[in-house]
C-alpha positions, 0 to 999 in steps of 0.5 A: 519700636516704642510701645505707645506706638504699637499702642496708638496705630494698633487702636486707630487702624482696624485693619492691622491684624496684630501689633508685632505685624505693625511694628515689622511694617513701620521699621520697613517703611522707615528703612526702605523708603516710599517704593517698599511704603507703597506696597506696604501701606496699600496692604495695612491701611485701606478705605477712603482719606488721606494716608501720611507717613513723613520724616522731618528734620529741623535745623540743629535737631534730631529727625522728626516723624508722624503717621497720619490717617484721615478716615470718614464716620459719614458721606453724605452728598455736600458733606462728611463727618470725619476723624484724624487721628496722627502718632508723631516722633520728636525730641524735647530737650534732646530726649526722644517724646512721643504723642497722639492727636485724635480729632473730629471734624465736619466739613460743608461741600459748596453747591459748585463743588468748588469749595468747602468750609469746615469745624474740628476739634482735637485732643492731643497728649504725649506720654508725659500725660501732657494734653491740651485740646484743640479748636479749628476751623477752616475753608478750602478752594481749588487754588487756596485755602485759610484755617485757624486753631485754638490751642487750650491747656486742660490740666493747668499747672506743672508737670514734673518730668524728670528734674523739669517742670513742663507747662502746656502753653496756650496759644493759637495759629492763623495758615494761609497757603496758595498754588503759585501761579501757573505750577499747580504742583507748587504751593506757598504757605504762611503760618502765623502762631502765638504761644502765651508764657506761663512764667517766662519773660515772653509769649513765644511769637513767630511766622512760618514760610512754607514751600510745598512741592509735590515730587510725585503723587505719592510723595511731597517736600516741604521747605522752610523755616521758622521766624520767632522771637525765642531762637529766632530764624530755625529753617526745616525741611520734610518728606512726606510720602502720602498712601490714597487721595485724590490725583494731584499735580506733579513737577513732571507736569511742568508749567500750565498754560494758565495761571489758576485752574478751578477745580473740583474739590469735592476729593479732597473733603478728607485731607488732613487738617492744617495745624500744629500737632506737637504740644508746645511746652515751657520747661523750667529747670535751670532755666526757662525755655520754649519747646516750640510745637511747630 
């Protein structure tokens, strides 16, 4: 296991009592699946908020992973102040990278509970020393919800790894997800994203598809793919296994009687923030290309 991880979850999560303790848990986690994650996780990461452990793999690439908690500084009745904090596993050129998103957010409870707005900001470095900061606001419903983010380099220039150069790229993101009609343990996402070219030909431009089921309340797949103007149609599937959080919908539910059922959203004022947590990078070596982040 990679020291940077033992580094990051061993500051984030205060109830780990010691990093070999971590290090033993996660490869557990990995190898076993949800079932030995459930009684592992429940042990380690305690409190309210969102809990995410996913595996993910993109066409033509190498598995992808994250860890994700979301944990509140404040409650308050029609409002909470929290943070988000994430170590994700993936691959650059084909070499394994690791990296950290650390952000904090206040979302504002609706007098009928029945939706929330919120503002956020991120920090996000790998251990290349790569960072960027993030801007993001967003607004939630029982059956939909919209957020945008702002993503800005904070350094500039290149920076030489290896024999490359890599860039961090501005850009921004736009996400739109609904419940599909009558199976509220369904739901259909679509990202649009922006990253501006530093010396390449192009900005990188494209739109995500997203289906979004939820197997058990524990465990969720996505299914997609990703249209853009650099290598084109790129599809991609991930198992997340979520540890906390409000009772959700389930395949096992079937087909509701009607279409959309208004809801309570006051339980889910800390699910993760939607956005882009890779840093997406232009690499200049023998050539240009685009290590996209989504």
């Amino acid at each position: 296991m990679n020291k940077i991880l033992i580094l990051i979850l061993t500051l984030s999560i205060s109830s780990v009592a010691n990093a070999d303790e971590l290090e033993n848990t996660l490869n557990k986690v990995y190898s076993k699946g949800s079932e030995v994650a459930e009684g592992y996780i429940s042990n380690l990461l305690s409190g309210p908020g969102d809990t995410e452990v996913s595996i993910g793999l993109k066409e033509g690439d190498k598995p992808i992973g994250s860890i994700m908690i979301v944990r509140p500084y404040s409650i308050k009745e029609d409002s909470v102040i929290f943070y988000q904090a994430q170590f994700n596993s993936y691959h650059v050129l084909g070499d394994t990278r690791q990296s950290l998103n650390y952000g904090v957010g206040k979302r504002f409870l609706s007098a009928d509970k029945n939706s929330f707005w919120g503002v956020n900001t991120f920090v996000d470095l790998d251990k290349e020393t790569n960072s960027r900061l993030g801007f993001g606001s967003e607004f939630k419903a029982s059956t939909f919800d919209i957020s945008g983010n702002y993503y800005l380099d904070v350094l500039g220039g290149g920076n030489q790894v290896g024999t490359n150069t890599e860039r961090v790229l501005d850009g921004y993101d736009f996400n739109v997800s609904g419940q599909v009609p009558y199976l509220p343990w369904m739901n259909i996402n679509y990202n649009n994203y922006v990253w501006k070219k530093e010396k390449n030909t192009q900005d990188s431009k494209g739109e995500i598809y997203t289906g979004t089921l939820n197997v058990t309340n524990n465990i969720t797949m996505e299914v997609g793919y990703d249209d853009n103007n650099i290598i084109e149609e790129n599809a991609f599937v991930k198992l997340i296994y979520i540890h906390g959080g409000p009772e959700r919908s389930t395949m096992d539910d079937g087909i509701s009687s009607v279409a959309f059922q208004d809801s309570d959203v006051s339980e889910k004022m800390l699910t993760k923030v939607k956005r882009s947590n890779i840093i997406t990078l232009e690499v200049e070596g023998t050539g240009v290309v685009i290590a996209n982040g989504n």
